[in-house]
TINU-137349 format. One record per residue (C-alpha): x, y, z; residue in three letters. Coordinates in Angstrom, 2 decimals. Example, Ala and Ser with C-alpha at 12.3 -4.5 7.8 and 13.67 -1.06 7.14 Angstrom:
<sites>
+---------+---------+---------+--------+
!       X !       Y !       Z ! residu !
+---------+---------+---------+--------+
!   12.30 !   -4.50 !    7.80 !    ALA !
!   13.67 !   -1.06 !    7.14 !    SER !
+---------+---------+---------+--------+
</sites>
This chain:
<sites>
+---------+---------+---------+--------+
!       X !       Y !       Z ! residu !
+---------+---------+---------+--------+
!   -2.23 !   35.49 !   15.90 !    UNK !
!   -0.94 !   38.72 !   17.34 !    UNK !
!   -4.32 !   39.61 !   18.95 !    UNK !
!   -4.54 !   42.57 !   21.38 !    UNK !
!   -1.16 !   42.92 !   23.49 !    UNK !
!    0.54 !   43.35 !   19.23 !    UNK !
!   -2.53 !   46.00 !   18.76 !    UNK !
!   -1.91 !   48.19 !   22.52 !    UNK !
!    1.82 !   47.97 !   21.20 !    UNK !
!    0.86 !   49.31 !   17.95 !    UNK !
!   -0.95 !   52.43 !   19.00 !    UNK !
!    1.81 !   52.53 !   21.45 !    UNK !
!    4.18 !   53.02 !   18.39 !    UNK !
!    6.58 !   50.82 !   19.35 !    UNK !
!    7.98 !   49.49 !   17.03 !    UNK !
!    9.02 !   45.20 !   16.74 !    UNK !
!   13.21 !   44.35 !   16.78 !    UNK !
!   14.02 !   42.21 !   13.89 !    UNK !
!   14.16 !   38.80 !   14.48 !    UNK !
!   18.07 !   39.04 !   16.07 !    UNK !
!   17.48 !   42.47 !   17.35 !    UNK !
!   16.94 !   42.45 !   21.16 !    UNK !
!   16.15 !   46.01 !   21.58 !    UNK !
!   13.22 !   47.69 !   20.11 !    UNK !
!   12.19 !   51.12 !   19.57 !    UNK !
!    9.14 !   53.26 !   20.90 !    UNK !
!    8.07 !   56.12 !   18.49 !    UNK !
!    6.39 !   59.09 !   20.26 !    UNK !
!    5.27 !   62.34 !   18.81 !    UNK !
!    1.69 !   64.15 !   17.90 !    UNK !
!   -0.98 !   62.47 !   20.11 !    UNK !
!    1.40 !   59.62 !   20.93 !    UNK !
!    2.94 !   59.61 !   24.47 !    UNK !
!    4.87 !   56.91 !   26.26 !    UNK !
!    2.37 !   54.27 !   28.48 !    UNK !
!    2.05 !   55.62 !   31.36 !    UNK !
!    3.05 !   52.33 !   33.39 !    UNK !
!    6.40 !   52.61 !   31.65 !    UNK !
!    9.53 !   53.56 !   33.57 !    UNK !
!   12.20 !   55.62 !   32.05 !    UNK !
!   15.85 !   56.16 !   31.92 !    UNK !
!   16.92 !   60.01 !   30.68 !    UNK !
!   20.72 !   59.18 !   29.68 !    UNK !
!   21.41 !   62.53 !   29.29 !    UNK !
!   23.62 !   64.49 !   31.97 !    UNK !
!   21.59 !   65.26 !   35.35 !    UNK !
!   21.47 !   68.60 !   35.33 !    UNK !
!   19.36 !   68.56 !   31.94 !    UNK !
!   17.36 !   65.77 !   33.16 !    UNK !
!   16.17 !   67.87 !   36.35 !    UNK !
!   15.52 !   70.60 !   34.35 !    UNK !
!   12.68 !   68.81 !   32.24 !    UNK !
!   12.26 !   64.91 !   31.88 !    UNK !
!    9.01 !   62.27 !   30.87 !    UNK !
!    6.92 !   60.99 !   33.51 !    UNK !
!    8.20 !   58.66 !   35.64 !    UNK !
!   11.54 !   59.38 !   34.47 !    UNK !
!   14.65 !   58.22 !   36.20 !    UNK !
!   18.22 !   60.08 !   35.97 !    UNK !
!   20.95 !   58.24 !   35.06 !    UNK !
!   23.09 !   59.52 !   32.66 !    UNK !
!   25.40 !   57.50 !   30.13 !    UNK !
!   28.97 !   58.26 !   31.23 !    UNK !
!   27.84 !   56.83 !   34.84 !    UNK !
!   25.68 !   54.08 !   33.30 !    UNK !
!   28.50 !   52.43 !   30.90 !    UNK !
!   31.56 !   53.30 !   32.90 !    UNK !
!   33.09 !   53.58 !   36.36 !    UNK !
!   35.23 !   56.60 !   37.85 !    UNK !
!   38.44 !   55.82 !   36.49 !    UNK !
!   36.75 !   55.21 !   32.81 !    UNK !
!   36.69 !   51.35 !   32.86 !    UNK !
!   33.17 !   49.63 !   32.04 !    UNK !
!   31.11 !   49.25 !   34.92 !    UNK !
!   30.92 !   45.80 !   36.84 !    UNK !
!   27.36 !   44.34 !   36.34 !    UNK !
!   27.26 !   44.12 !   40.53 !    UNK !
!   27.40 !   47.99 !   40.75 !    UNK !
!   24.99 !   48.50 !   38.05 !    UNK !
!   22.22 !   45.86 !   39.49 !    UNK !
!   23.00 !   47.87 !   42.85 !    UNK !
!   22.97 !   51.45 !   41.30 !    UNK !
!   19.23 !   49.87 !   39.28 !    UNK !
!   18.12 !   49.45 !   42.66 !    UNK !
!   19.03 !   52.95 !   44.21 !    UNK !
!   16.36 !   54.33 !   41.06 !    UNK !
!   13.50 !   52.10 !   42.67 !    UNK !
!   14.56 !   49.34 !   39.38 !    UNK !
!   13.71 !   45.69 !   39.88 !    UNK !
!   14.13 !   44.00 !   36.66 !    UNK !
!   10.92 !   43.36 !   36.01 !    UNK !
!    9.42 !   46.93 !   34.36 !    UNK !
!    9.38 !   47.58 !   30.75 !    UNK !
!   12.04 !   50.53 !   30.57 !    UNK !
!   12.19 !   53.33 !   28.04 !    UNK !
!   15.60 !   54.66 !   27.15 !    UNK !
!   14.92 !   58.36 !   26.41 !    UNK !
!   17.92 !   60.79 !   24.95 !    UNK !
!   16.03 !   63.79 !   24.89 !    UNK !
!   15.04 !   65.07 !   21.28 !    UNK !
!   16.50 !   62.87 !   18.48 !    UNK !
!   16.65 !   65.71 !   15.99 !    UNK !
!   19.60 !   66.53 !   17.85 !    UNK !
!   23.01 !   64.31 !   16.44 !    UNK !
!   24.83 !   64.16 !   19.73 !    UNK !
!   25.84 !   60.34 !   19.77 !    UNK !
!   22.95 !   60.27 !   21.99 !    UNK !
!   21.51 !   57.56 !   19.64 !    UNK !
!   24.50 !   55.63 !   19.97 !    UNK !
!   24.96 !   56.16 !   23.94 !    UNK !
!   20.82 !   54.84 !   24.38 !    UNK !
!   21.56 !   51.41 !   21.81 !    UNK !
!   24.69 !   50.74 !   24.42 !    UNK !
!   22.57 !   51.63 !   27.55 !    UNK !
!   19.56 !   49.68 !   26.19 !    UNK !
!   21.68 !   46.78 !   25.06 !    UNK !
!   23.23 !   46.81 !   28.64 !    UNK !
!   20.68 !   46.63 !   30.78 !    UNK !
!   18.55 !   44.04 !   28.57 !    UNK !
!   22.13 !   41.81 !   29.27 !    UNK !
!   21.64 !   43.18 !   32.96 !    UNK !
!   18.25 !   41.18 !   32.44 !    UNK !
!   15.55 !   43.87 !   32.31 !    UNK !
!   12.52 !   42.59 !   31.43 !    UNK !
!   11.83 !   44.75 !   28.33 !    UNK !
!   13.77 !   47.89 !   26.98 !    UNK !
!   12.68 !   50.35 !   24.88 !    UNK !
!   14.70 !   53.08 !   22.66 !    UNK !
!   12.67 !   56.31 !   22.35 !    UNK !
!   12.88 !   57.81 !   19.01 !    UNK !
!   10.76 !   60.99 !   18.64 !    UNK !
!   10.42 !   64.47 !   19.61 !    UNK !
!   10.93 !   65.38 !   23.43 !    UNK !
!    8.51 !   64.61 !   25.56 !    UNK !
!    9.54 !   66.76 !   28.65 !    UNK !
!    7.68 !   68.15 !   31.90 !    UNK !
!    9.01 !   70.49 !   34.58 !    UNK !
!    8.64 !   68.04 !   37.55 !    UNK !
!    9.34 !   63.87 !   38.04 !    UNK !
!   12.65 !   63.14 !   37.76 !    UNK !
!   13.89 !   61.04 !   40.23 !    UNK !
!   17.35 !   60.53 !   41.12 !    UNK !
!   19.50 !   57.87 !   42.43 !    UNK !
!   19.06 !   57.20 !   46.00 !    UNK !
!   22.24 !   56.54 !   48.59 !    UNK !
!   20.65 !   53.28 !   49.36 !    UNK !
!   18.88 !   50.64 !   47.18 !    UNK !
!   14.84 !   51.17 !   47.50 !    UNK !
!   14.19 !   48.02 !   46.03 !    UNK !
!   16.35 !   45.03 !   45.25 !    UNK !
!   17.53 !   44.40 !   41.37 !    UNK !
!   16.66 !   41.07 !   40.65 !    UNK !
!   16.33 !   40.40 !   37.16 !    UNK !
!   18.29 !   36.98 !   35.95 !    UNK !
!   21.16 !   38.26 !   34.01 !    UNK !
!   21.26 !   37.09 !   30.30 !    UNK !
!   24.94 !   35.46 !   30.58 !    UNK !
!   24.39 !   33.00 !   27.51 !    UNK !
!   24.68 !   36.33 !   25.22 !    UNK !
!   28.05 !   37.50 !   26.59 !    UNK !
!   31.07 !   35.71 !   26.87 !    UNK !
!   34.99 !   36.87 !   27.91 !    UNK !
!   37.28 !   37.85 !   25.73 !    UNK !
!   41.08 !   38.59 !   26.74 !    UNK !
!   41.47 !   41.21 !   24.09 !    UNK !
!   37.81 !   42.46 !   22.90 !    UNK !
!   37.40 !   44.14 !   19.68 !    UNK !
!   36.70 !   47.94 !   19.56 !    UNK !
!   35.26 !   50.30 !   22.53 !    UNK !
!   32.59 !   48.94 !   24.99 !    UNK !
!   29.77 !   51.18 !   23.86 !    UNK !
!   30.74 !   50.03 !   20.10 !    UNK !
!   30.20 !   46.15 !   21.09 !    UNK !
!   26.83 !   47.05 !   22.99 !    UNK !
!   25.38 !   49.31 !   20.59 !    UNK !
!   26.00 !   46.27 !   17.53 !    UNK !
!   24.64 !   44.04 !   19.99 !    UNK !
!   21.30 !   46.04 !   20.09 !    UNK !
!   21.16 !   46.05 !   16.33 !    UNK !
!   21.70 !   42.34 !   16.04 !    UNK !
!   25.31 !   41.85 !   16.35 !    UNK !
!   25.59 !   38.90 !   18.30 !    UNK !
!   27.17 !   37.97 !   21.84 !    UNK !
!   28.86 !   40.64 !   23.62 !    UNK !
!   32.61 !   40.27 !   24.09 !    UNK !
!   33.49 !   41.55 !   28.02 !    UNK !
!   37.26 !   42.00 !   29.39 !    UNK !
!   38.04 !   39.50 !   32.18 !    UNK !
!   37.87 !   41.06 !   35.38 !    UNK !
!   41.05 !   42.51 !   36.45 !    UNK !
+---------+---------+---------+--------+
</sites>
């Protein structure tokens, strides 16, 4: 029943969310590298991201992904628009990479909350990347000052709803969302 798009996934190594898990994971390592039609958002801060990223690797790092200047969540308006300044439409499969995960620098944590984001943001497919670095010298692209392409993925509002008082930080509701904890709880708008 799985036939050949469950096989190309396979040798892929990605790996299948549980049945309530809307995130899944995409293993990399010896003689396993990402598909090369796959887009990718490095997390980590710019400056490392420049200095050695995937292919077809976009910089966006967490801090600036999950949260405005003055440190409150980001609005889903400015993060469709800010999608669009990295060439983003909604419709690619996306790979969050964190860098090396030997490394325990919450940068597991930060991708779960990205990835659980922008799958509520409605991208098509998202990816975690678990594995050793896969990093080149050139290909990062940055965000432009003006949207390249327009972000316009249908959001996935029937997994959210607004809470006056949510529960616990942002990144911890997003990151138990991508593991299968249910709806998202979101702040009204202030």
């Amino acid at each position: 029943m799985c036939g050949t798009l469950c096989a190309a996934a396979m040798s892929a190594g990605i790996s299948a969310p549980l049945a309530a898990d809307p995130i899944a994971t995409i293993e990399s390592g010896a003689g396993v590298a990402l598909p090369g039609d796959y887009a990718v958002l490095d997390i980590r801060d710019e400056d490392t991201c420049f200095l050695g990223a995937p292919p077809n690797t976009r910089c966006l790092p967490a801090e600036q992904l999950l949260y405005a200047d003055a440190g409150t969540p980001l609005g889903f308006h400015a993060l469709r628009w800010a999608l669009g300044t990295l060439g983003l439409t909604g419709a690619e499969t996306l790979v969050i990479y964190r860098g090396d995960d030997a490394v325990d620098d919450g940068g597991r944590e930060d991708a779960l909350a990205a990835a659980a984001l922008l799958y509520l943001a409605g991208q098509a497919e998202v990816l975690v990347h678990e594995g050793p670095a896969l990093e080149i010298r050139d290909g990062a692209q940055v965000r432009a000052l003006w949207r390249e392409v327009i972000y316009t993925a249908p959001m996935r509002t029937g997994e959210m709803n607004v809470t006056a008082a949510p529960a616990g930080s942002l990144r911890d509701r997003l990151r138990d969302f991508a593991t299968g904890g249910g709806a998202v709880a979101f702040a009204p708008a202030s």
